[in-house]
C-alpha positions as a Python dict, from the first residue, in 0.01 Angstrom:
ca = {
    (1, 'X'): (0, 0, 0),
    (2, 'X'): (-294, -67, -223),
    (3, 'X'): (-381, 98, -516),
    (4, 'X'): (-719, 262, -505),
    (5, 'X'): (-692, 535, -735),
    (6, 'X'): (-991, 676, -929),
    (7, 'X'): (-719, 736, -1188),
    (8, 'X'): (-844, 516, -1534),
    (9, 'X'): (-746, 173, -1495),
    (10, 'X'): (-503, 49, -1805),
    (11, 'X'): (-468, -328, -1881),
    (12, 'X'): (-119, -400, -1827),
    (13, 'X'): (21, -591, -2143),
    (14, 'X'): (392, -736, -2088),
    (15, 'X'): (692, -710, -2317),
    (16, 'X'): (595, -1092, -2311),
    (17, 'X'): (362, -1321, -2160),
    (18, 'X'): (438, -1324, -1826),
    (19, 'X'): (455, -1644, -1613),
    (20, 'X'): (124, -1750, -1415),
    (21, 'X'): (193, -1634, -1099),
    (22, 'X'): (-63, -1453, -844),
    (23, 'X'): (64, -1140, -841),
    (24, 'X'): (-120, -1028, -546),
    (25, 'X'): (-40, -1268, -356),
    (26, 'X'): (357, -1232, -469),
    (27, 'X'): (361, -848, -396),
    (28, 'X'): (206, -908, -41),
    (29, 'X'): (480, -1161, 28),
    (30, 'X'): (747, -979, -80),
    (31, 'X'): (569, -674, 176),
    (32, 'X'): (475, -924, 442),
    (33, 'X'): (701, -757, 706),
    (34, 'X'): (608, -358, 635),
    (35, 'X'): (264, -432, 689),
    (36, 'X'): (305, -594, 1014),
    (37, 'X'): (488, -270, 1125),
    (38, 'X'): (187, -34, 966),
    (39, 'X'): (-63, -260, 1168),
    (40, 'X'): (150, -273, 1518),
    (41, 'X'): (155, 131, 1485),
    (42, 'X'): (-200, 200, 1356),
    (43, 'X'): (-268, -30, 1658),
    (44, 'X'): (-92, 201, 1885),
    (45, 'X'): (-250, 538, 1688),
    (46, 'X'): (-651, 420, 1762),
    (47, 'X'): (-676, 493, 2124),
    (48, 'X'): (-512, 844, 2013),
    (49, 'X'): (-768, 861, 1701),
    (50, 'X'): (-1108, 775, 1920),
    (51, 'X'): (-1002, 1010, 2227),
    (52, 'X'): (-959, 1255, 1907),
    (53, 'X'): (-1268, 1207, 1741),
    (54, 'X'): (-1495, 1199, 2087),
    (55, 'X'): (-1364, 1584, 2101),
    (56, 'X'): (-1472, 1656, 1754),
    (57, 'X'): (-1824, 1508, 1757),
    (58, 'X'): (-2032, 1122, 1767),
    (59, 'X'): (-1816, 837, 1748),
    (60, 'X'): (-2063, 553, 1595),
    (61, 'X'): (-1931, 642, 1267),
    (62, 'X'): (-1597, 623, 1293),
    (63, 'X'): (-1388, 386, 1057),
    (64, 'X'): (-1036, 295, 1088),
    (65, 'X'): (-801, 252, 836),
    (66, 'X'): (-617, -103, 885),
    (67, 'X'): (-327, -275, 693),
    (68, 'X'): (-360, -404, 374),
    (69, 'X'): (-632, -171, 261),
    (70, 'X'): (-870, -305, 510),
    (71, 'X'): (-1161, -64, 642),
    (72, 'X'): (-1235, -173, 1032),
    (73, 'X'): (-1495, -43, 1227),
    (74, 'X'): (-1517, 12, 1636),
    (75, 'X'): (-1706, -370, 1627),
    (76, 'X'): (-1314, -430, 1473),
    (77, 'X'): (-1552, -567, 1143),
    (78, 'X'): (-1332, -510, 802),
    (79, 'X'): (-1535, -336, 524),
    (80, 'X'): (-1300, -358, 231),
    (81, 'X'): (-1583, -218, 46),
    (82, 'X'): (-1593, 86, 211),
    (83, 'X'): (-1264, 197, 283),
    (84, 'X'): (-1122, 512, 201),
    (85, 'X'): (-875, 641, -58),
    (86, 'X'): (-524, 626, 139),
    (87, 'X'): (-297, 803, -59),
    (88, 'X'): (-434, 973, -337),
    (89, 'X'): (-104, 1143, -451),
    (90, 'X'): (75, 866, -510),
    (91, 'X'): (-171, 633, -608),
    (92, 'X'): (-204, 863, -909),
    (93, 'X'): (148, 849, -960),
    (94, 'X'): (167, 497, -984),
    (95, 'X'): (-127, 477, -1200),
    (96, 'X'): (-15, 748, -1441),
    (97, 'X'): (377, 556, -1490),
    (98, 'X'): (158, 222, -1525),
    (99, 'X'): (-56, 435, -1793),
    (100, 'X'): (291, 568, -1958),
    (101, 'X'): (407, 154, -1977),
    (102, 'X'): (118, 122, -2137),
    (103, 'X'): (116, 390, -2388),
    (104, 'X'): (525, 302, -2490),
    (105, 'X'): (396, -73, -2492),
    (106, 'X'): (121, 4, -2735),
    (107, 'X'): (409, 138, -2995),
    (108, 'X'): (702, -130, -2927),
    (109, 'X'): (510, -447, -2871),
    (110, 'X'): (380, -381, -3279),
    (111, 'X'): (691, -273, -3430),
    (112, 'X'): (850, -560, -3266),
    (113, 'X'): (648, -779, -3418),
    (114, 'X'): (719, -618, -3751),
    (115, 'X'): (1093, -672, -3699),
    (116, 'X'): (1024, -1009, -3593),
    (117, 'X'): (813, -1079, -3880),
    (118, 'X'): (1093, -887, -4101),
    (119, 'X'): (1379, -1176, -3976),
    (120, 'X'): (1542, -894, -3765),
    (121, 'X'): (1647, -1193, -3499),
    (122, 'X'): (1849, -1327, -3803),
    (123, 'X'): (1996, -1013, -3973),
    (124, 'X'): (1994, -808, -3625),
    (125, 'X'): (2052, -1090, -3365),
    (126, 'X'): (2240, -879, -3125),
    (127, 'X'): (2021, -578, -3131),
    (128, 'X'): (1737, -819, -3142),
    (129, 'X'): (1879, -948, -2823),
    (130, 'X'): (1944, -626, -2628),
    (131, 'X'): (1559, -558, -2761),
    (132, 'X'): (1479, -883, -2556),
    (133, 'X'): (1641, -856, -2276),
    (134, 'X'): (1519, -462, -2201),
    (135, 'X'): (1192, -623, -2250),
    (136, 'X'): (1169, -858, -2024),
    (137, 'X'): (1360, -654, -1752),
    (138, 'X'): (1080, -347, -1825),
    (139, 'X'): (822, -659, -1724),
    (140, 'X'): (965, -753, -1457),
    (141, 'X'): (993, -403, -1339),
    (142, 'X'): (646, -364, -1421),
    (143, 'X'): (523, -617, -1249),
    (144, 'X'): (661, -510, -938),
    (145, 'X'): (496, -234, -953),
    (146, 'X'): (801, 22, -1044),
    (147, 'X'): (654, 163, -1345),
    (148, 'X'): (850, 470, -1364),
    (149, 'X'): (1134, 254, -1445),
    (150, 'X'): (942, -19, -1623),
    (151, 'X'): (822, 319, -1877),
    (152, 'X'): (1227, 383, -1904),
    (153, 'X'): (1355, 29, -1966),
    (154, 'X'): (1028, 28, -2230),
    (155, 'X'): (1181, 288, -2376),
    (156, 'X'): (1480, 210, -2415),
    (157, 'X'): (1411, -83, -2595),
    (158, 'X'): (1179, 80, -2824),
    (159, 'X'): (1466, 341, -2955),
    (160, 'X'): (1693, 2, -3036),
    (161, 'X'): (1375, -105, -3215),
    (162, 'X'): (1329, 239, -3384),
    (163, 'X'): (1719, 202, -3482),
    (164, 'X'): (1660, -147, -3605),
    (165, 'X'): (1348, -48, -3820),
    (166, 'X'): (1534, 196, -3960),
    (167, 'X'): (1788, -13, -4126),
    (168, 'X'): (1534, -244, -4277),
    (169, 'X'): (1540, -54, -4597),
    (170, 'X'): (1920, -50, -4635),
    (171, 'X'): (1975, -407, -4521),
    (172, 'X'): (1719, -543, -4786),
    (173, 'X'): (1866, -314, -5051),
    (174, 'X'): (2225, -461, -4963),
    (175, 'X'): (2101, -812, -4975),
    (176, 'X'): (1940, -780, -5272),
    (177, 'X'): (2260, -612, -5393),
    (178, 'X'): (2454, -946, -5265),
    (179, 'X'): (2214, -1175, -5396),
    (180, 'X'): (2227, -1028, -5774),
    (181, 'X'): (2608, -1062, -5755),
    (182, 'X'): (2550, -1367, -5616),
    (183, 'X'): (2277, -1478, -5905),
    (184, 'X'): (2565, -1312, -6180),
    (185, 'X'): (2811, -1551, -5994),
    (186, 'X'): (2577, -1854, -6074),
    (187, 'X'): (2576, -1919, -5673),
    (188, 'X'): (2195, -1986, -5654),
    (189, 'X'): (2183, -2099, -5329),
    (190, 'X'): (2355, -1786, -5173),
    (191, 'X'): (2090, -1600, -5433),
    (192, 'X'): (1814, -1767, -5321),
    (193, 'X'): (1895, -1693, -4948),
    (194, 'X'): (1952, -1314, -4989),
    (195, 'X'): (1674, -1296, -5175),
    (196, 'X'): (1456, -1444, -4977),
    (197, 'X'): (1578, -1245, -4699),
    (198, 'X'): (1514, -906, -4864),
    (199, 'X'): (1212, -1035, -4952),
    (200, 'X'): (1112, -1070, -4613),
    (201, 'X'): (1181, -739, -4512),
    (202, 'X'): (1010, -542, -4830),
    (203, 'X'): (777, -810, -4987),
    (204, 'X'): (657, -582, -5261),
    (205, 'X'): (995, -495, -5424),
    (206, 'X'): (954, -572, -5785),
    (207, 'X'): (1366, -598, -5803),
    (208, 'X'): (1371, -879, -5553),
    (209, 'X'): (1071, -1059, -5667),
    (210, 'X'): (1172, -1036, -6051),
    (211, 'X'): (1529, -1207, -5851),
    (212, 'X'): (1409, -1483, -5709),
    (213, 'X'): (1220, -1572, -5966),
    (214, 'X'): (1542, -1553, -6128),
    (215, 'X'): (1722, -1767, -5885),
    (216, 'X'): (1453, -2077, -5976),
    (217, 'X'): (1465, -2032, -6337),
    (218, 'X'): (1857, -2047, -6335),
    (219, 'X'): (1859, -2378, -6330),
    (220, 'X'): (1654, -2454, -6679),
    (221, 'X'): (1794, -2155, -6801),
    (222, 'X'): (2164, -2237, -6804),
    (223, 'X'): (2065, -2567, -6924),
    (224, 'X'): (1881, -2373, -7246),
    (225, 'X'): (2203, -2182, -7271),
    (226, 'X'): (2440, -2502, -7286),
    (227, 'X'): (2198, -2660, -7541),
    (228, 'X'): (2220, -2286, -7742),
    (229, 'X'): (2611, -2283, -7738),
    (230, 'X'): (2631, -2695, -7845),
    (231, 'X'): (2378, -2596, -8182),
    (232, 'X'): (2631, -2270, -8249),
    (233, 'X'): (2927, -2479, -8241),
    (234, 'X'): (2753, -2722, -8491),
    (235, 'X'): (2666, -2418, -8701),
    (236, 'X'): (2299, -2494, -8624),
    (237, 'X'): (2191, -2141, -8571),
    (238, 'X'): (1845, -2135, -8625),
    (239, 'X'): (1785, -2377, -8353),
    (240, 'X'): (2076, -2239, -8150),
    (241, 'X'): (1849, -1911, -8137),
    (242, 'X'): (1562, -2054, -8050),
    (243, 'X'): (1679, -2200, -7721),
    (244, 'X'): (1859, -1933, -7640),
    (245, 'X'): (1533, -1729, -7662),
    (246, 'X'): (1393, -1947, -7466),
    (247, 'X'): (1604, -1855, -7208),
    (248, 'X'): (1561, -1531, -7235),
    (249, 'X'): (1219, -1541, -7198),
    (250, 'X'): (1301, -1682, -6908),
    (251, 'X'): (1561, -1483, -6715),
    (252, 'X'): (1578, -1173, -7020),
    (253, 'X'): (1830, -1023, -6782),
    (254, 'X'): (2100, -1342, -6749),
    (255, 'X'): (2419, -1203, -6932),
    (256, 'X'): (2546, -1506, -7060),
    (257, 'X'): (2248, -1621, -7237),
    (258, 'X'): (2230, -1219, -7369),
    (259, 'X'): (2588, -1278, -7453),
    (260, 'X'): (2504, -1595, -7656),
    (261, 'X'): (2240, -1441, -7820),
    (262, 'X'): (2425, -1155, -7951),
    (263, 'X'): (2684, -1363, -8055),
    (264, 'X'): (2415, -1633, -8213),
    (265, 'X'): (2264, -1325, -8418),
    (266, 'X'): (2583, -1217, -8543),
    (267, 'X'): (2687, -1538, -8684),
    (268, 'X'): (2352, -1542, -8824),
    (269, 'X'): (2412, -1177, -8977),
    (270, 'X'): (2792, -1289, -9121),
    (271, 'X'): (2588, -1647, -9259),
    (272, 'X'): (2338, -1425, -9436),
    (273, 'X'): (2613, -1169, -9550),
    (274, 'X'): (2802, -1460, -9763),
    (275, 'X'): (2514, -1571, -9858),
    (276, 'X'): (2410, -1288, -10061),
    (277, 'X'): (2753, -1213, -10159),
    (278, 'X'): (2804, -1544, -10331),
    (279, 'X'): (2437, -1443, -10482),
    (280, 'X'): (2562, -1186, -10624),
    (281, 'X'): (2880, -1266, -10767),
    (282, 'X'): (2699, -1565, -10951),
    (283, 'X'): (2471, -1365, -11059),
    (284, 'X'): (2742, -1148, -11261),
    (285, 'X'): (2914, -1400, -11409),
    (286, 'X'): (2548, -1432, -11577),
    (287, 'X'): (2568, -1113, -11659),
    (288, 'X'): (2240, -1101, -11451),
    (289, 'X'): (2264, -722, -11338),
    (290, 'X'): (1981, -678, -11213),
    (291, 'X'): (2009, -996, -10957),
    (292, 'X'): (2338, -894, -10856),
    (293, 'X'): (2248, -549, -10753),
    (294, 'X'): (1992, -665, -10548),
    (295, 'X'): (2202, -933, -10396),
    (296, 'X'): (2440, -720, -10319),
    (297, 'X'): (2225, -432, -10189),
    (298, 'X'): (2089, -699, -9968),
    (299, 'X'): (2458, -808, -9828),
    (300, 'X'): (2505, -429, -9808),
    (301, 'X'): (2184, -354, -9577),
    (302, 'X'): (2339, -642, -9343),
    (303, 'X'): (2645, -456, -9302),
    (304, 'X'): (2659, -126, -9439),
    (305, 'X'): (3033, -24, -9385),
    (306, 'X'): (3179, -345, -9525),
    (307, 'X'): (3434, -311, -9824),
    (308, 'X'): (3379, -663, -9998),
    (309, 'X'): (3017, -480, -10095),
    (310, 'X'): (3132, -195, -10205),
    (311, 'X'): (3439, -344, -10418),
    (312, 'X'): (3161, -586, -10537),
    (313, 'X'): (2952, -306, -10598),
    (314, 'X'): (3215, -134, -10830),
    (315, 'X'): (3285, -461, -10982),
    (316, 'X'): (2925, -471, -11077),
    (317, 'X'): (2902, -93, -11245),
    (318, 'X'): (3209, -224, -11415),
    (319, 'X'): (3065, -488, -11562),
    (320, 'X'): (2743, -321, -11648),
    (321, 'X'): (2866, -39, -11797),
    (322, 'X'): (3085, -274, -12041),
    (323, 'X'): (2801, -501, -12098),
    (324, 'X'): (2563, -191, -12165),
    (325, 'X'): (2872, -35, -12403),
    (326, 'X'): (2888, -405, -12573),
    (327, 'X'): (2539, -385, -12620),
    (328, 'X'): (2525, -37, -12700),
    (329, 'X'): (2798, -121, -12978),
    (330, 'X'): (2635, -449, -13072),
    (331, 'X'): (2320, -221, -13121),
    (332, 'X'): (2510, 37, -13332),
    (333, 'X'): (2645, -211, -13542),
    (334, 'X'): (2352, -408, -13671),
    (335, 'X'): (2182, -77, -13712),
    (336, 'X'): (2450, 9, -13958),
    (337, 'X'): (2483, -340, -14136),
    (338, 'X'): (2040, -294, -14129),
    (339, 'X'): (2151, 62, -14319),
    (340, 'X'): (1968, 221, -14024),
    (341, 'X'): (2209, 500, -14000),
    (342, 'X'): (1953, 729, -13730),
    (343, 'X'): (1930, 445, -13523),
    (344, 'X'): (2297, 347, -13541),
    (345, 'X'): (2426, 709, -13495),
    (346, 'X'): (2238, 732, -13188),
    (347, 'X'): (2347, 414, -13039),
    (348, 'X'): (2714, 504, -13116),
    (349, 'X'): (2592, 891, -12968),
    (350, 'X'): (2485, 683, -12610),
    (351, 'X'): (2794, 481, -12614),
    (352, 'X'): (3049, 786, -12620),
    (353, 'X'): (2809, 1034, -12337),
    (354, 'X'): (2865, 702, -12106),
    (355, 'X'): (3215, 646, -12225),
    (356, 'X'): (3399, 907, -12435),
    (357, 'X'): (3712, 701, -12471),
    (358, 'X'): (3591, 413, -12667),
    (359, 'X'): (3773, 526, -12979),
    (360, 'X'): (3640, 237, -13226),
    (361, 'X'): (3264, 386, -13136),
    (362, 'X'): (3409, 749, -13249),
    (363, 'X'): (3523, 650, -13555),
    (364, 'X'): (3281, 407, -13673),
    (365, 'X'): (3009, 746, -13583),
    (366, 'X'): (3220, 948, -13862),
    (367, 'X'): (3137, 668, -14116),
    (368, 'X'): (2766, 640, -13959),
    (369, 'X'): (2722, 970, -13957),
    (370, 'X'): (2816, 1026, -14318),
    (371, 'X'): (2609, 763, -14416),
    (372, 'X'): (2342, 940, -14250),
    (373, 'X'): (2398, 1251, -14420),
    (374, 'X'): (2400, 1080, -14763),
    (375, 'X'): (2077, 869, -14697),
    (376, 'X'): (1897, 1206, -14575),
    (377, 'X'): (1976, 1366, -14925),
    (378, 'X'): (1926, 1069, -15159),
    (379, 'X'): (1578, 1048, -14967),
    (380, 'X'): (1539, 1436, -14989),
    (381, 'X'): (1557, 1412, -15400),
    (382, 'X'): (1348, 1111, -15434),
    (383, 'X'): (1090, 1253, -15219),
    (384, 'X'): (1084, 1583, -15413),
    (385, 'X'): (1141, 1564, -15770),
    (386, 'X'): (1044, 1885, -15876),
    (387, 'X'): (1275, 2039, -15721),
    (388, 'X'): (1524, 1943, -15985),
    (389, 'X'): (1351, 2169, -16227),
    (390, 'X'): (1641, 2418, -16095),
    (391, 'X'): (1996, 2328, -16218),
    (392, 'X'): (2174, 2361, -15911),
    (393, 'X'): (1948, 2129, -15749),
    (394, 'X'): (1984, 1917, -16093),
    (395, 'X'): (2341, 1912, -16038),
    (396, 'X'): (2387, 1854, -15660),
    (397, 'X'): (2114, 1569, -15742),
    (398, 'X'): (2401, 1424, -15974),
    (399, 'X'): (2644, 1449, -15697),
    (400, 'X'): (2474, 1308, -15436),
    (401, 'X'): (2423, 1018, -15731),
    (402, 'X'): (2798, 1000, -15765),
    (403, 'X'): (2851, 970, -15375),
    (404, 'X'): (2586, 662, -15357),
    (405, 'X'): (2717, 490, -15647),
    (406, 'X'): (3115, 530, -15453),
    (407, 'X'): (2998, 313, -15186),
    (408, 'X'): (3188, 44, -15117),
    (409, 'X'): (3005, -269, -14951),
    (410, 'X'): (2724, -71, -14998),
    (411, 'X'): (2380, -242, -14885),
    (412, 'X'): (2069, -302, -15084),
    (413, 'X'): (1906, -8, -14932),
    (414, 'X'): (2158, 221, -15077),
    (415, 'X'): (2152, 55, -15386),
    (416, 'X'): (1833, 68, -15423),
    (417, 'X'): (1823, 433, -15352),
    (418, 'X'): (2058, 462, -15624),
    (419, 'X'): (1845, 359, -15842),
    (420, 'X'): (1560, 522, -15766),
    (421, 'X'): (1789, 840, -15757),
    (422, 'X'): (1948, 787, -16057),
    (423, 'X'): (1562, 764, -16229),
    (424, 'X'): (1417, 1118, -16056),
    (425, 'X'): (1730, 1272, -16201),
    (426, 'X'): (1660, 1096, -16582),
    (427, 'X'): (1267, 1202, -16527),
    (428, 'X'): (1403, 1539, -16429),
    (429, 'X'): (1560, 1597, -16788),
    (430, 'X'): (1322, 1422, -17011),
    (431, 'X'): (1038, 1634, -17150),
    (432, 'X'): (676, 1544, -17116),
    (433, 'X'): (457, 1693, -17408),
    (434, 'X'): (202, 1946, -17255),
    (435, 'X'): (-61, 2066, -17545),
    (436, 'X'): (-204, 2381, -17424),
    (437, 'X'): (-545, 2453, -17569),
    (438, 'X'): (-754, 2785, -17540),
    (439, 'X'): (-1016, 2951, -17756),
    (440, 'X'): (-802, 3164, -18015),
    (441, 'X'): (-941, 3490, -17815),
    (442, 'X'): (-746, 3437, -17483),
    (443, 'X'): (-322, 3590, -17444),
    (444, 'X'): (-188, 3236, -17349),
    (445, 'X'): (182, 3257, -17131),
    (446, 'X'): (376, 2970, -16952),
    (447, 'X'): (520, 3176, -16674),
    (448, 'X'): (906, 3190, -16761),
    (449, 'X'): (895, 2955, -17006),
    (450, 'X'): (696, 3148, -17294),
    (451, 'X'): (454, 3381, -17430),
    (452, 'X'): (198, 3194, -17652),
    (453, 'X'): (-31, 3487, -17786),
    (454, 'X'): (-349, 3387, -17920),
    (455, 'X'): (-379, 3010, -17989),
    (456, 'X'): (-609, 2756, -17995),
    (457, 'X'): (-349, 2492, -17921),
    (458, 'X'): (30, 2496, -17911),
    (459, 'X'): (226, 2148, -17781),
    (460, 'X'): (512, 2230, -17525),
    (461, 'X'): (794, 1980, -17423),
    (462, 'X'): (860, 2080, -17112),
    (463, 'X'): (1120, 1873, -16797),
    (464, 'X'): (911, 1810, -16503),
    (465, 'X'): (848, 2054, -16300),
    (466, 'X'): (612, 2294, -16177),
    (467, 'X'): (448, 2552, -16444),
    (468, 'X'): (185, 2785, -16447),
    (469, 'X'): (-33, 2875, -16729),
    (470, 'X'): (-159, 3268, -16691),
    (471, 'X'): (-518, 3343, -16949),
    (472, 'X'): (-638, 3727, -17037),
    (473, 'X'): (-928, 3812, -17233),
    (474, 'X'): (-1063, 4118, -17277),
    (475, 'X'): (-1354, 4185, -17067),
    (476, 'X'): (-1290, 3847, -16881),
    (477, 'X'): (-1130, 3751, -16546),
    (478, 'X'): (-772, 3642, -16596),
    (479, 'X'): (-684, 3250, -16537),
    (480, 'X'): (-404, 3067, -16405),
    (481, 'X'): (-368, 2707, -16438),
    (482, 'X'): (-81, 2565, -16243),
    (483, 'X'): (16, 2231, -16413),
    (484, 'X'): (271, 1997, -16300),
    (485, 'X'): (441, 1757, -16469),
    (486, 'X'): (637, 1447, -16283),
    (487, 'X'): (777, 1230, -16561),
    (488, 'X'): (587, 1000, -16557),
    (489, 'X'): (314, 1132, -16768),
    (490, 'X'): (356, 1046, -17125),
    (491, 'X'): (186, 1340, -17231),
    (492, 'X'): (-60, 1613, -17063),
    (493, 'X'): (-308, 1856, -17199),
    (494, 'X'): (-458, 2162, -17039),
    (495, 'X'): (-734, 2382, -17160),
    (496, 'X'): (-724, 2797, -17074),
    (497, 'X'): (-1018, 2996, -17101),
    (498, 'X'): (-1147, 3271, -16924),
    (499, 'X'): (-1499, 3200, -16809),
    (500, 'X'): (-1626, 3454, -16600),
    (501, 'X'): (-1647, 3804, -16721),
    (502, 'X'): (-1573, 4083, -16563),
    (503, 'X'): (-1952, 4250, -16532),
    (504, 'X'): (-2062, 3956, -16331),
    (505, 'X'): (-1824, 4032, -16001),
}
């Protein structure tokens, strides 16, 4: 039956290439013998048809339908041209399934290229197969012209495909899994292949890319990391870092050469560490404090927890603090043999807050400290004389003299203190002459020493001190002359008289 349908023809496009055949000319072969029973009975049906149509009106126009779609006139000439629809039902039908082929083609024929492009026929070989084979049995259906099964068989393929692009994902991800165990394993070639494979399937996957460019560095890489482990094993870890680096920088993510390099670093950190220690420690038997505590702060920021820097940090505050109390006492010392008793006390003062028990610096302070005492008041006298114009300070002044001269071992600053004592306390009980002159008209007094009266002149011998000579006059401000007298003056003269009187205020 031909297939004249005004339904829209769709270009048929198989599963896979078919063969070159004729396919008209196949499909009226394999119908040879049905037509030749249509034609012997529309043969028999046209006298029937023309006795029908002379009833029914003019006959010049009639056509008859013939086999094989041919339109025949009553001259018996075929116009294929011409000819009818003849059977518009299932004509549609056909075309419609053929249209339905077409439209599950148009979805499976793609993905299957996908798959195929993906490696499915390697990682999904029997699926791929089944895929195949429901292919080409859908074409050959198809070409036969049984569409409605050709859409079925089309469609049953396409689910497997469906089923098989939907593992894509998971597949990769499991190779990639395999091929990083693999790549830990050192088993580049089964790396490379799983690799590649995933790679296949999702080319964009950062993780598999970053892996096989793994896989081809593993070569130079383990050979960096054999070269690293040689230098650590000769102590050569500066180098021995360096490769392994370099290897790193290649693969950062290969655990042995992360491994190395940990291990690399810490020998570099424990190198370092001893380094600094022995620093230190030579450093204090210099008695170089200040070197040693950085040394040792520097072996300490290394590793903080460790007890060698903190026993050689207690080691060092040992041995500063009796350095600094050996200096300290060293200090006190010449202080007191320089007879600098402030500057000795105090040193001796520093040595005991930083160290209470050193018993020689507490009792060598008693003797400092007396000394002290006895310097302050020999200095106290000599600086003020005068003050021995009073007897008790007279007489502590001859104390003080007899404590100074007691010394034993004592220094030429005390002795020379002693002397110069020993002559303020002379000058303090020697007169000096003081004449006291005035005009005969003026009351003349030495305040607590004596009442003069009226003189012109009158000569006093008076110790040194500090006097004051009070003037009256009648009709005159008083006066008052303070006069005083060191020792040293052979003799001193002072005139009193009243100058202003009292109308001129």
């Amino acid at each position: 039956m031909a297939d004249n349908s005004s339904a829209r023809e769709v270009e048929f496009q198989p599963f896979e290439p078919p063969k070159k055949t004729n396919q008209t000319t196949s499909l009226f072969k394999s119908k040879k013998l049905p037509y030749l029973g249509v034609l012997l009975v529309a043969l028999f049906l046209v006298p029937i048809l023309f006795k029908l149509f002379e009833l029914l009106g003019p006959s010049e126009d009639l056509i008859v339908v013939g086999p094989q779609d041919a339109l025949v006139t009553e001259s018996g000439v075929e116009d294929q041209a011409a000819a009818p629809e003849d059977s518009p039902f299932s004509d549609a039908l056909l075309a419609q399934a053929r249209l339905d082929a077409q439209e599950v083609l148009s979805e499976l024929l793609p993905l299957r290229t996908s798959l195929e492009e993906k490696g499915a026929p390697n990682w999904a070989n029997e699926q791929f197969l089944g895929l195949e084979l429901l292919g080409e049995n859908g074409d050959e259906l198809y070409q036969a012209r049984e569409f409605g099964q050709a859409v079925l068989t089309y469609q049953e393929a396409l689910v497997i495909a469906q089923d098989i692009d939907s593992q894509t994902a998971a597949f990769a991800e499991k190779m990639r899994s395999e091929a990083f165990t693999s790549l830990d394993s050192l088993d580049a070639t089964t790396a490379f292949e799983k690799f590649t494979l995933a790679n296949l399937i999702e080319p964009d996957n950062e993780s598999g890319k970053n892996g096989l460019d793994r896989v081809n560095n593993l070569e130079e890489v383990l050979a960096l990391t054999a070269q690293a482990t040689d230098l650590l094993q000769e102590s050569a870890l500066v180098q021995a870092k360096l490769k392994i680096e370099s290897a790193l920088a290649l693969d950062s993510e290969h655990g042995p050469a992360t491994d190395l390099l940990i291990e690399i670093e810490q020998s570099i950190l424990v190198d370092d560490f001893q380094r600094f220690m022995s620093e230190g420690y030579q450093a204090l038997s210099n008695s170089d404090f200040d070197n040693a505590e950085r040394a040792f702060g520097e072996a300490q920021d290394l590793i903080p927890e460790n007890s060698a820097v903190a026993d050689a940090l207690d080691q060092l505050g040992a041995s500063r603090e009796a350095d600094r109390g050996a200096g300290l006492m060293q200090q006190a010392q010449s202080s007191a043999n320089a007879e600098q008793w402030l500057e000795a006390q105090q040193a001796y003062q520093q040595l005991l807050a930083e160290n209470p028990n050193r018993v020689e610096a507490r009792v060598a302070l008693v003797t400092v400290e007396a000394r002290l005492n006895l310097d302050n008041q020999i200095v106290g006298i000599i600086a003020n004389p005068l003050l021995l114009k009073e007897e008790r300070s007279w007489q502590q002044a001859e104390e003080t003299l007899g404590q100074a001269k007691a010394v034993r071992n004592s220094g030429p600053i005390l002795m020379h203190q002693v002397e110069q004592l020993a002559e303020t306390i002379r000058k303090a009980r020697t007169p000096v002459r003081l004449t006291i002159s005035s005009d005969g008209l003026t009351q003349i007094s030495v305040l607590g020493i004596s009442d003069l009266g009226l003189i012109r002149s009158h000569p006093l011998d008076l110790n040194p001190g500090k006097y004051v000579v009070l003037g009256k006059k009648s009709g005159f401000q008083d006066i008052r002359e303070e006069v005083i007298i060191t020792g040293d003056e052979p003799r001193m003269d002072v005139l009193v008289v009243p100058l202003r009187s009292l109308g001129t205020l």
